[in-house]
N, C-alpha and C positions, 0 to 999 in steps of 0.2 A: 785605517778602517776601510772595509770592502763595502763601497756604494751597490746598495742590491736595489735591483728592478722588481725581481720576483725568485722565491717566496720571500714574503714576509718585507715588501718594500720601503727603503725609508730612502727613493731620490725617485726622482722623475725623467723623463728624456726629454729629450727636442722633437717636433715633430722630424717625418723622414719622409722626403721626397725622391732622394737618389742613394744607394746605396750600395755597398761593394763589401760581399760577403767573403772571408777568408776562409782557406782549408787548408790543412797541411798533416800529409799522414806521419803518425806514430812511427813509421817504418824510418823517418830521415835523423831518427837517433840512434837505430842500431849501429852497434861496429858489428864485424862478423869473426873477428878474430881475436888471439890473444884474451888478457883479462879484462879487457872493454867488453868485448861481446858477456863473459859472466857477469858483469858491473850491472850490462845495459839490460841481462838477462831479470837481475835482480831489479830495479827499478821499474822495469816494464810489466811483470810481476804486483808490484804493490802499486800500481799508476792505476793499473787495469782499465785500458782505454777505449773508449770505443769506437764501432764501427762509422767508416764513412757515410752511408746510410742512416744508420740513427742521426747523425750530427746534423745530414740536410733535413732528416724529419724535424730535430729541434727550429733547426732556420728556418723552416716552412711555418711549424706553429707561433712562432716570434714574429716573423713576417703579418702572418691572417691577423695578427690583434694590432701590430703596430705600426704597422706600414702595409694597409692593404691598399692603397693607390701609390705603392712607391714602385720607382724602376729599381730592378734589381740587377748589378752582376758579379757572376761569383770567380774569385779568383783558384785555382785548380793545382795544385803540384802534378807534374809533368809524371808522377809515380802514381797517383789516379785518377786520371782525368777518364780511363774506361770504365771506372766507378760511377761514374757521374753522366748515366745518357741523356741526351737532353730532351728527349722524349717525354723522359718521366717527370721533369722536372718544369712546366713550362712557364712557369713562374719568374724563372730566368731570363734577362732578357739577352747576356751577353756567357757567356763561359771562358777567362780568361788565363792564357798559361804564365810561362814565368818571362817569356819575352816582354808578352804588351806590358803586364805588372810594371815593367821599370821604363817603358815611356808613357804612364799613365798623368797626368794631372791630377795634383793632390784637391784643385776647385772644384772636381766632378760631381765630388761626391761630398754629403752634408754628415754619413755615415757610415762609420768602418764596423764590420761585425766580425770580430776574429772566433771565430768556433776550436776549442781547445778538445779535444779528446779524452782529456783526461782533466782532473781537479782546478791543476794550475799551470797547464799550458807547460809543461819540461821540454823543451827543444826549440822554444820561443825567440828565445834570449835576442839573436843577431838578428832574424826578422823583424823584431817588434821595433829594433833600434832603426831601418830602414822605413818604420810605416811614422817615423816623425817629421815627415816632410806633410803629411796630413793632419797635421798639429791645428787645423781649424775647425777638422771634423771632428764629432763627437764619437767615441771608440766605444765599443760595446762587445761583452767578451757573453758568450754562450760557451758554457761548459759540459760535459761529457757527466754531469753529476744534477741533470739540471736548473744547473742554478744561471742567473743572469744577472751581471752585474756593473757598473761604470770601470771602463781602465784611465786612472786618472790617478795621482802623483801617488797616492794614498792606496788605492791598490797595486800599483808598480812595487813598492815598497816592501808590502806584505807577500806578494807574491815573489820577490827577490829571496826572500826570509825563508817562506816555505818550501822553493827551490831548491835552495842549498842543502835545508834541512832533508829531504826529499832525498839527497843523493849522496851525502854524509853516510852513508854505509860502513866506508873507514873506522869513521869513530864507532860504529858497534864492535869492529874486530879489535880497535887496539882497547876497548873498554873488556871486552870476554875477558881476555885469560886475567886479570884481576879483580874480576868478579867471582873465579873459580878459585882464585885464592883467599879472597876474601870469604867468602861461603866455607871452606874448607877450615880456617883458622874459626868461626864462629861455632862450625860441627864440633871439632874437635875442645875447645872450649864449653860449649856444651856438655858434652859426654865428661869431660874431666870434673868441673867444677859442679854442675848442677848435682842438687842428690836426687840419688838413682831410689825408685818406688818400686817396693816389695811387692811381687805380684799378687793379687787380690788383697791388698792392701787397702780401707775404707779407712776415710778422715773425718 
């Protein structure tokens, strides 16, 4: 079960004092070539994800209600950190690339906010397994669909499920062409065995 904050809450959080918002663009799942890029075509397609911009507006109004005395820093993929002026954002206190990321201290922080772009975070997978070194902090996923919810065993879980399911495309092509056959033996079944009605025909 998906611990939701908001809408329709049934879990609470921890207060937040210090917190370290995640980003990570859409763009670190394309392929560009071959049948990955039509794969990545096709998933990126039904993900429909959003922009980096919407994603800090989400973390900004999350922010004002639930940590308005908290420090805040956000960590940045090195693929748009020119998305992110810090001008506009000055809520920020730190903006951090992928170097500081891996000599950060998992004690800094009380709260990790990973911002998904899409439903269920698809391109997560390997980063999320590196953010369990912060296994004391409480994880907090903002999604691109806005919803807000706990990442905790029970969402890992569900989220693992609808990933997969998410990118199982395969199994739509090898389920088609016997589904065209199946359809076609029930037509022609039809057409054979049902009786055929005389045109203006009243019963």
């Amino acid at each position: 079960m998906i611990k939701r904050i908001a809408p329709h809450a049934n879990t609470t959080i921890v207060p937040i004092k210090n917190a370290l918002l995640v980003l990570r663009p859409w763009t670190l799942l394309a392929s560009t070539t071959g049948w990955k890029a039509h794969r990545d075509m096709i998933v990126h397609y039904r993900a429909n994800p959003r922009s980096t911009v919407y994603m800090l507006e989400r973390a900004h109004k999350f922010i004002s209600i639930h940590a308005k005395d908290a420090t805040i820093d956000l960590f940045v993929h090195k693929d748009v950190v020119a998305e992110v002026p810090a001008n506009d954002y000055p809520w920020v206190r730190n903006l951090l690339g992928d170097d500081e990321l891996n000599i950060l201290s998992g004690s800094q922080y009380d709260t990790i906010v990973f911002l998904y772009a899409d439903a269920i975070g698809m391109g997560w997978d390997d980063f999320e397994k590196k953010m369990f070194r912060f296994s004391h902090a409480q994880i907090i996923v903002i999604n691109g669909r806005r919803r807000i919810f706990l990442w905790d065993p029970d969402s890992r879980r569900m989220l693992r499920q609808r990933r997969f399911m998410a990118q199982a495309w395969w199994l739509e092509w090898i389920l088609a062409p016997w589904l065209l056959v199946v359809s076609t033996i029930h037509a022609l079944a039809d057409r054979l065995f049902l009786p055929s009605k005389k045109s203006g025909q009243v019963k």
